[in-house]
RODO-2510 file (C-alpha; in nm, 4 decimals, decimal comma):
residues 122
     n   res          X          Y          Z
     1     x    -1,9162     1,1300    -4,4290
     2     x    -1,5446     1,1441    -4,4830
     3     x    -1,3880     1,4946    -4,5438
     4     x    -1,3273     1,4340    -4,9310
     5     x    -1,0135     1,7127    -4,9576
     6     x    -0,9098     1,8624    -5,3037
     7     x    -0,5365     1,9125    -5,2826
     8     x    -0,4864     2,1765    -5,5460
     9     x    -0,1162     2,2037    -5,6418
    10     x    -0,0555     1,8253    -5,6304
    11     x     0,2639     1,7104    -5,7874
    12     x     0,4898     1,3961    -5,7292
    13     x     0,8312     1,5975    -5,5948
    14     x     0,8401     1,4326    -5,2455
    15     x     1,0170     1,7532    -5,1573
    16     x     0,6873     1,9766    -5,1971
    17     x     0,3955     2,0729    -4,9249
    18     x     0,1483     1,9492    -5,1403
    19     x     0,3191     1,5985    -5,1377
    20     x     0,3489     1,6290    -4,8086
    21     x    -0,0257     1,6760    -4,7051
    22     x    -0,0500     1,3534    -4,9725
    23     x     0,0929     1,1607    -4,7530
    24     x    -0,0232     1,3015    -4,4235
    25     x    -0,4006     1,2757    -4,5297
    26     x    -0,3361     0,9125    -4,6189
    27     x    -0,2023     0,8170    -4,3448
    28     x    -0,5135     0,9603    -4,1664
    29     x    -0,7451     0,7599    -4,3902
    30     x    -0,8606     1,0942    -4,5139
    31     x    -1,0218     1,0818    -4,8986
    32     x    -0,8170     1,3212    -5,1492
    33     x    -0,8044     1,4234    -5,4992
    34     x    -0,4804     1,5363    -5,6211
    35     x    -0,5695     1,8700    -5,8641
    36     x    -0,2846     2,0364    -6,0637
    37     x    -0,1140     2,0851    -6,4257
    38     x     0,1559     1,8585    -6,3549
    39     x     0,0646     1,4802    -6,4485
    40     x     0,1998     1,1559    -6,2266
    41     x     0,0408     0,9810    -5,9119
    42     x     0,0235     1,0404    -5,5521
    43     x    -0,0363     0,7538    -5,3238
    44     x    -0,2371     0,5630    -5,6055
    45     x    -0,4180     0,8502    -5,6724
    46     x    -0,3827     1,0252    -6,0411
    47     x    -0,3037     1,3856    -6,0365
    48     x    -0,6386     1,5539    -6,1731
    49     x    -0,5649     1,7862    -6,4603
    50     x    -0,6441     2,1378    -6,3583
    51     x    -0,6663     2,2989    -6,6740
    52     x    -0,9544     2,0513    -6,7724
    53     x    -1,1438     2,1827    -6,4560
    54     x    -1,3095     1,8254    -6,3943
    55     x    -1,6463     1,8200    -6,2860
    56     x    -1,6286     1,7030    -5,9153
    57     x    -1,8386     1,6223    -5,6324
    58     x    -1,8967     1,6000    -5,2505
    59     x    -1,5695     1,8326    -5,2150
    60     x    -1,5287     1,8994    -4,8260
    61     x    -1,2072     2,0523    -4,8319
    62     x    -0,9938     2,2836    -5,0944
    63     x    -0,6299     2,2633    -4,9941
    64     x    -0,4237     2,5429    -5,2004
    65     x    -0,0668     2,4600    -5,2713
    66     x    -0,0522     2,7202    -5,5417
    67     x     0,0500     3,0982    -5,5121
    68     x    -0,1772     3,4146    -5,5934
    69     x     0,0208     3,4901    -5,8875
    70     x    -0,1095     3,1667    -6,0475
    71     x    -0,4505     3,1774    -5,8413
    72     x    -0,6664     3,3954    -6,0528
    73     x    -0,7620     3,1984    -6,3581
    74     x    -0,8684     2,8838    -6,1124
    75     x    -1,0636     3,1106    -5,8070
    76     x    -1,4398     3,0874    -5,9986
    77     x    -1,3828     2,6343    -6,0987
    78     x    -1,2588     2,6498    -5,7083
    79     x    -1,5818     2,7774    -5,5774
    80     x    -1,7803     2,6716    -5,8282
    81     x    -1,7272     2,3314    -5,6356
    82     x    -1,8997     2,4515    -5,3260
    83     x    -1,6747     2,3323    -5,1100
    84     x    -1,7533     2,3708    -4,7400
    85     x    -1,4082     2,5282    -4,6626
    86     x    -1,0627     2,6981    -4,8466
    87     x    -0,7469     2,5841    -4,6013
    88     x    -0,4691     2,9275    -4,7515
    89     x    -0,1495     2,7517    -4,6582
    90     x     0,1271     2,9967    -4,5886
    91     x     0,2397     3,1474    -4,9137
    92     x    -0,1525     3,1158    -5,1007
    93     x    -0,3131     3,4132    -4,9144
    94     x    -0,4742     3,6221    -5,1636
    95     x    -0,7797     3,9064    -5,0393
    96     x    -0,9813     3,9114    -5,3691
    97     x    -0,9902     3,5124    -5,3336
    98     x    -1,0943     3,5041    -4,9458
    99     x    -1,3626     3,7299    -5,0327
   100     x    -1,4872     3,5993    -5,3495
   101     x    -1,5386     3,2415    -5,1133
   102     x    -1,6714     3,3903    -4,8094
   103     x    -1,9308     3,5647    -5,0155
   104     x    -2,0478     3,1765    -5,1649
   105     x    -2,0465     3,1047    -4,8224
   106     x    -1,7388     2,8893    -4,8029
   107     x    -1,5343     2,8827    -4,4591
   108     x    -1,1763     3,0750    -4,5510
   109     x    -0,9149     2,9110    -4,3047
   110     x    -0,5593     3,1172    -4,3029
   111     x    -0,3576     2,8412    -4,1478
   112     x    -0,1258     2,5075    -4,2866
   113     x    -0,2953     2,2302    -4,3213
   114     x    -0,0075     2,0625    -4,2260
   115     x    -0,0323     2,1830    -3,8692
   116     x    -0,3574     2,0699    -3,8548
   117     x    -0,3412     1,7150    -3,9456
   118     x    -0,0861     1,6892    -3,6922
   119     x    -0,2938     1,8371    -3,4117
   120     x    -0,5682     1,6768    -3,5120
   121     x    -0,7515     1,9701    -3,5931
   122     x    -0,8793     1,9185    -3,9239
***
């Protein structure tokens, strides 16, 4: 089975890391669902509305583009997703979250996901 990835964060500025890893995990055939309060498409793929916290399913992968500051209101929809693993990019770190996850039993990864499509280590 495919590692179905949940970019959280997603938005259409080309410029951003969330776009980025868009267009890295399609280029890798890699299944993802953009997630985030701005509206628009990603490489055919409609950005999910956040704030409607869409039922989803078969979630490998959480990738979080968004900071701490704006973490807290999303951390219990997140988990509540049972995903098998939380990639915090550089920037998304946040303790209460990492131990909130660990303690569904979710795999916390403190590394850019960016890194790790490119060494083929995700």
């Amino acid at each position: 089975m495919e590692k179905l990835t949940l970019i959280v964060g997603a938005t259409t500025n080309t410029s951003r890391f969330a776009y980025i890893a868009a267009d890295r995990l399609a280029d890798k055939g890699i299944p993802f669902l953009p997630i985030g309060i701005k509206s628009g498409e990603v490489f055919g793929q409609k950005i999910l509305d956040l704030r409607s916290k869409p039922e989803l399913q078969d979630i490998h992968t959480i990738t979080l583009y968004i900071g701490p500051a704006h973490q807290e209101e999303w951390i219990d929809y997140l988990i509540s997703l049972s995903p098998k693993r939380i990639i915090f990019n550089p920037g998304t770190e946040n303790p209460t979250f990492f131990q909130e996850a660990e303690a569904a039993g979710i795999e916390v990864l403190r590394v850019c996901t960016l890194v790790m499509l490119s060494t083929n280590q995700y």
